[in-house]
N, C-alpha and C positions, 0 to 999 in steps of 0.2 A: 680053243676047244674046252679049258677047264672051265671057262667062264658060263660056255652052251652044256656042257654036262651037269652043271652045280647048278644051272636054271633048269634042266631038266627034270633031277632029283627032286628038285621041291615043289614042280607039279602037283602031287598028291598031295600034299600038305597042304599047298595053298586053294587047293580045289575044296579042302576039307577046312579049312577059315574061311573060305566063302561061304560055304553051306553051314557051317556052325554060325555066320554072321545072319545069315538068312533066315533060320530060325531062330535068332535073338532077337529080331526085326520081328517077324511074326509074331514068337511070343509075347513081344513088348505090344505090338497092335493087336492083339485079342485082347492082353491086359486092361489096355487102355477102353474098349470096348466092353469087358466082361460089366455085371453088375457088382456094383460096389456091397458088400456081405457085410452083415450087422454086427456092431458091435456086442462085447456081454451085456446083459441086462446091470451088471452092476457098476459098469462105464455110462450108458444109458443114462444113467440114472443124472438128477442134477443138484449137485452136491454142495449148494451151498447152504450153511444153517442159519436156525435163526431167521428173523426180519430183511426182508430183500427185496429194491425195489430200482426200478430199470425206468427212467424216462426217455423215452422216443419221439423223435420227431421226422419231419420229411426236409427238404433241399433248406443248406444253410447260403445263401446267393448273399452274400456278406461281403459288403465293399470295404468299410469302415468300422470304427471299436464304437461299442453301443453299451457295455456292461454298466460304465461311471453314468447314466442319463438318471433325474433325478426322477423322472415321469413313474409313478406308483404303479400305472397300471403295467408300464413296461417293466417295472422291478418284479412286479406281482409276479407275470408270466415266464424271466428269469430266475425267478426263485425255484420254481417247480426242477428246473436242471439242476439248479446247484442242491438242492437237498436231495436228491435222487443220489444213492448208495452208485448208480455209475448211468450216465447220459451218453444217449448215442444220435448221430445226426449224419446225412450226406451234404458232404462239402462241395457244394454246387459250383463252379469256374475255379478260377486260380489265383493265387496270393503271391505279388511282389512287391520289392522294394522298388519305387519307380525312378528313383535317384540312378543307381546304379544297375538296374538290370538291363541284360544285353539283348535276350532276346525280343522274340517279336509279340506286339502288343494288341492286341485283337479283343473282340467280344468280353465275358465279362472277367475284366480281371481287380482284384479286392489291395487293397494296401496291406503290405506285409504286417502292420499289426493287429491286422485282425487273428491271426493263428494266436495270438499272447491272450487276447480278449476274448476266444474260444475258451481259453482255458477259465481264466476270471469266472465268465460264465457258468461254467461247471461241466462243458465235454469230455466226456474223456476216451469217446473213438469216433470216427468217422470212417463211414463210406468215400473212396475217392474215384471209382471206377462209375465213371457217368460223363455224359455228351460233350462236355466241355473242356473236356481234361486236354484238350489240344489246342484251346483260344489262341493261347501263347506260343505252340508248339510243346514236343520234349521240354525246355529249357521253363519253360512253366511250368509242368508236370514236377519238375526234381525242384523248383525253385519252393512252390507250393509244399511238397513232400516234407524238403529239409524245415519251413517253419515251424509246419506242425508239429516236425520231431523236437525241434528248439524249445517249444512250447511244452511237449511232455504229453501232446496227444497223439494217441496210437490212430493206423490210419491202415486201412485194405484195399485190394484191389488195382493195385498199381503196380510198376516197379517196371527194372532195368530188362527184364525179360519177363517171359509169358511163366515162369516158376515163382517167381517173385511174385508178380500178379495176383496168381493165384491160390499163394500162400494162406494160412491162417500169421493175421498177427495176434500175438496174447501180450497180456495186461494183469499185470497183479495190482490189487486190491486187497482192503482188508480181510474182504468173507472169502478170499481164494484166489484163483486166476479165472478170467475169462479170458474169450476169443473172439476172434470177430472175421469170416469170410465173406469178404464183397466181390462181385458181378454185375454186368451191367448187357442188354441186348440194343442191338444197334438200333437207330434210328430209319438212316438208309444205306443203300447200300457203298455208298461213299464212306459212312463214317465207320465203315471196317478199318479204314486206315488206326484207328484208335486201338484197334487190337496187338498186344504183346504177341511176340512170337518167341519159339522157343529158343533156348541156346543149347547145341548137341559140340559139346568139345567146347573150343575157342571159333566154333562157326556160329554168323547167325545171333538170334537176341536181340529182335527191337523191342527200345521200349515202350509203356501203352498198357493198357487196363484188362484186366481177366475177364473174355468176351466171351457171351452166348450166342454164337451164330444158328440162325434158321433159316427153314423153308417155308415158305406160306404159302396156300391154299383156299383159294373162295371158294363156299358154297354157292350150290344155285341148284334151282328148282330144274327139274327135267326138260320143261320147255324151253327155259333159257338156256341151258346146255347144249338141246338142239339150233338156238338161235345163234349161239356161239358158232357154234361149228361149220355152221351155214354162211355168216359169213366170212368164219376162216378160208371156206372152200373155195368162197368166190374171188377171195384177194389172190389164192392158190393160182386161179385159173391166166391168174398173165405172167406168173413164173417164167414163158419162154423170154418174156421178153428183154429177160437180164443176163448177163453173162454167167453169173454167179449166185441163182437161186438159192433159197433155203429148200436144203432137201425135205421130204412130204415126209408128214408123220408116222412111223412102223411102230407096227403093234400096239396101235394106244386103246388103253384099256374105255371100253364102253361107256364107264361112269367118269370119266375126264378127259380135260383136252386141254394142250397149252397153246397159246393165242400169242403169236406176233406182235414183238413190240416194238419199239424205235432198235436201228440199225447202233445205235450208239454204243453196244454193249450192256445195254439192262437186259436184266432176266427179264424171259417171257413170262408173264401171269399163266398159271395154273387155277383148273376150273374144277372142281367135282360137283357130282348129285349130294343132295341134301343126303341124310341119311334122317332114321325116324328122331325126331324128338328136337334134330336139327332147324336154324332159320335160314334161309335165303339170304345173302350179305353176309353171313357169319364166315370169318377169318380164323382156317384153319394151321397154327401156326406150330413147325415141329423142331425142335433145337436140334444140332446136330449132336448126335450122339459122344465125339470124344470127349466136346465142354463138358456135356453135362455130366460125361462119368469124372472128366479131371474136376468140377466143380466138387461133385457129392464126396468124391475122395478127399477135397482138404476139408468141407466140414467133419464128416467121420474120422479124421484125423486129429483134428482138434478136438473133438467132443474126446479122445483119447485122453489127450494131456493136460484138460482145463475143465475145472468145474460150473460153466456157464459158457455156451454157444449163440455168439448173433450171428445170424445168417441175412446179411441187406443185398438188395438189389433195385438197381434202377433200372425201370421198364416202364414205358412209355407204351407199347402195344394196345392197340383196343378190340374189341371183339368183335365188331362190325365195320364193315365200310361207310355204314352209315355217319358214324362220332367222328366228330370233330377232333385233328389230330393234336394233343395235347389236355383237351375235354374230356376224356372216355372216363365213365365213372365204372364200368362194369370186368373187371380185369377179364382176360383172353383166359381159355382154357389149361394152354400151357401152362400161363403164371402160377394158377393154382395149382395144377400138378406138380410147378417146381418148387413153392412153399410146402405141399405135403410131401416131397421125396425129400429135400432137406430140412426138416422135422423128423421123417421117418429115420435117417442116418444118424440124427445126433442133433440138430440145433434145437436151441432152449425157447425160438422167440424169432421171427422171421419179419421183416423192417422192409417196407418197402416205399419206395417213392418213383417219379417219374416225372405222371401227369402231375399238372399245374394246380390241382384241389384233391378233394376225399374221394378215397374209395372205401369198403365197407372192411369188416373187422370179422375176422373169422377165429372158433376154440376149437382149434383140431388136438387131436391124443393129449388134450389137457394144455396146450402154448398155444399163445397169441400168435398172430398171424395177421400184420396190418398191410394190406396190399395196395395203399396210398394215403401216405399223412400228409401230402399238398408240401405248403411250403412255410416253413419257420420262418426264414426271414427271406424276404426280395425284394431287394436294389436292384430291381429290370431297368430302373430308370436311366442310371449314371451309365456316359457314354464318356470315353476318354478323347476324344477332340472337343466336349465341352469341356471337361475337365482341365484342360490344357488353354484353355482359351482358342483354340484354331477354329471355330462355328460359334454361330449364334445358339443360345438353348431356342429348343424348338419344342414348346408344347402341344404343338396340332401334328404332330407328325407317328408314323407310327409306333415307334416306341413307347409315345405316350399311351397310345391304346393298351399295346401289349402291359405297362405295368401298369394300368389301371383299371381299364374293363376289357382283361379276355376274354376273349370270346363271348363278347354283349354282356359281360355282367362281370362282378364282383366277386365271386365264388373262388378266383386265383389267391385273393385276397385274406382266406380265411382258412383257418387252418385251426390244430390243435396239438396239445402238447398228452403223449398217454402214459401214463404212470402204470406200468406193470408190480402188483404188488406180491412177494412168493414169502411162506412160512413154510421154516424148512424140507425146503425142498421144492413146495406144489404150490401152483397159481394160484392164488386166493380171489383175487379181483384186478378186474383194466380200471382207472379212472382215467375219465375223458376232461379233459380243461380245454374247452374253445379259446385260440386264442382270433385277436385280425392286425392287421398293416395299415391302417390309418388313409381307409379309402376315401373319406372325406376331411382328410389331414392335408399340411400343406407338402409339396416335393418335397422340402430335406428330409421333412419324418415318414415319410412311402418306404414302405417294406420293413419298419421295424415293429415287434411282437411286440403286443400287448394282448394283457386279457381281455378278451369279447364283453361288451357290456350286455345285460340282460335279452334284450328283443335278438339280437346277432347270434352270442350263446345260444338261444332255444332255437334257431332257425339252423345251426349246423347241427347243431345235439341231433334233432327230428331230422334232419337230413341224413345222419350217419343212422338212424333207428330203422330208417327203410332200405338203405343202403346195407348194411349188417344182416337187415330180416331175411335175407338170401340166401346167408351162409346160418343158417340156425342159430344166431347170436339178439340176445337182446336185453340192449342198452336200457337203465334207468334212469330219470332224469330227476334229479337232485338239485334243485336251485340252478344253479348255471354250470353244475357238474353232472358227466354223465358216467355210470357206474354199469360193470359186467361183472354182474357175480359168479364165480365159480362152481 
């Protein structure tokens, strides 16, 4: 009876830590939902003095050390990193030691001493939150992580939990500290598994990369709307004949409809009307709200504590259903929305990579904004059962395609290194340096940079000057350099 009286008595109190937990719950889920509120203007601000200059590049797909090669034009293109006051790149697959590492060995994974000869090079952060970050599994994730930390280059986007992930890491330098928040949006809906999740107490906490999860949405013209639906109706109409129909659509709104898809568990495609100014094919795509406010909270956090914000993200997404997936030179609406929300919070300079080549170069409130710098280096080629001896190399097979003419052409192949130049304080100028991967070079030298020789040079330069001329930006061409002036 003292036992049922002293549970009695604490009734009220424990009814009253329920409902104080409940709205601790709530309050933390509006939090996480609220808009992320600006910093002062004089945090804002970007505080490093004097001469400042940021080289950027896109996916470093690095199997092997390439810094010691004696080849001028590859030095050439090397250089531009190593003189650059602080170099930043996304660290495309995974680095181990192949002697001793335990876990499992898949796709593309690089010799642990590539993370030493990152540095030689002159990186001094990486993006790590991108499609690959699970070749290996986890056990490639941390094996990769800890090189880079051995090496002394700072690295985002990853870690033991979805806090980690999502963290800024900072970097001292001489003109100050900077930061760097990386994110990456999935591919498909399988490669969610690549997402951190959180840890609340001692529950919970896998590890995996700081994920932009979304919804997507096709356009279409009102006729095709109606054709949609028509033959939604008609697959509708044998519904008896299952035990277990999908129940009929309630309440869907007039200007869309979602359409039946494999029983496997995929999301059904969603359809709207075009709206004015809209195309037909065009891919309406919406991040889901918590990433993106947990996203803009750690650049605004950062832009706090460090006088220089990079904000990278790898996204692959294209704007149509028309482009070729991995091809799309025209980034999706969202992407640019998420480049101008983190600039508007605090980032100095916004790095993006995904697709396989360029996309164009935008000046928003005075910072660059590269929404695809293709690919620095790609070893697509090396396969580890050739590498092992277990197959024959196989030059007609597909992999030869993919690292030498995706998608019918060469354009994977070429790429550029962008020299962001700041006097105290403000952008002064992008220098563009074409670099290419040695498409008519033999295998062992495929995927390493070098500068672009003249005809190559002018053919990305003009390719980025109409690609750029979209976003109100436009490129000079200077010899086999292409210039943004401020």
């Amino acid at each position: 009876m003292l036992i049922v009286s002293h549970t009695r008595s604490l009734r009220p109190t424990v009814l009253r830590l329920f409902l104080l937990a409940g709205l601790i719950v709530c309050s933390l889920s509006a939090l996480a939902q609220a808009p992320v509120p600006p910093l002062n203007s004089r945090d804002m601000a970007m505080t490093l003095t004097g001469d400042f200059t940021i080289a950027s590049v896109g996916d470093l797909m690095m199997r092997r050390p390439a810094s010691q090669l004696a080849d001028p034009d590859v030095q050439a293109a090397l250089r531009l990193i190593r003189d650059a006051d602080l170099a930043v790149g996304n660290m495309e697959g995974e680095l181990a030691n192949l002697r001793d590492f335990e876990g499992p060995l898949n796709g593309f994974v690089g010799s642990h001493e590539v993370a030493a000869d990152l540095k030689k090079i002159g990186f001094d952060m990486v993006n790590r939150a991108q499609n690959h970050l699970f070749d290996s599994e986890a056990e490639g994730m941390f094996s990769t992580n800890a090189l880079l930390d051995e090496a002394g280059i700072a690295h985002a986007g990853t870690g033991r939990n979805l806090d980690a992930a999502a963290a800024p890491v900072y970097l001292e330098i001489p003109q100050g500290r900077v930061a760097m928040v990386g994110m990456h949006a999935p591919l498909w809906h399988e490669l969610r598994r690549l997402a951190a999740t959180p840890q609340v107490g001692n529950l919970g906490g896998r590890p995996g990369l700081n994920m932009l999860n979304y919804s997507e949405t096709i356009v279409v013209s009102e006729q095709q709307l109606a054709a949609l639906k028509q033959v939604r109706d008609q697959f509708l109409e044998f519904s008896s004949n299952y035990d277990n129909p999908r129940p009929l659509p309630q309440n869907e709104p007039s200007d869309r409809l979602r359409f039946p898809a494999s029983s496997s568990g995929r999301e059904d495609p969603t359809y709207r009307v075009a709206r004015p100014g809209e195309t037909p094919g065009t891919i309406d795509y919406t991040i889901r709200s918590t990433d993106l406010t947990r996203t803009l909270r750690s650049i605004r956090n950062a832009k706090r504590y460090a006088d220089f914000v990079v904000a990278t993200a790898h996204i692959h997404q294209g704007q149509s259903v028309l482009e070729q997936m991995h091809l799309s030179t025209k980034p999706p609406q969202f992407y640019i929305d998420l480049a101008h929300q983190a600039i508007d919070v605090g980032a100095d300079i916004f790095v993006g990579h995904g697709v396989q080549l360029l996309r164009g170069i935008e000046i928003y409130q005075g910072k660059p904004i590269f929404y695809g710098l293709g690919e620095f280096f790609r070893e697509a080629l090396w396969t580890l059962p050739e590498q092992m001896g277990q197959t024959d190399a196989n030059q007609h097979g597909a992999r030869e395609n993919f690292a030498r003419n995706f998608g019918g052409s060469t354009q994977s192949l070429e790429s550029l290194v962008a020299v962001s130049h700041y006097r105290d304080g403000e952008l002064a100028e992008v220098r563009l340096y074409p670099t290419e991967l040695g498409a008519e070079g033999p295998d062992s030298r495929l995927g390493i940079p070098r500068l672009a020789p003249p005809d190559i040079a002018q053919r990305i330069l003009e390719r980025m000057q109409r690609l750029s001329s979209e976003f109100g930006t436009t490129i000079d061409i200077q010899g086999s350099v292409g210039v943004i002036k401020i």
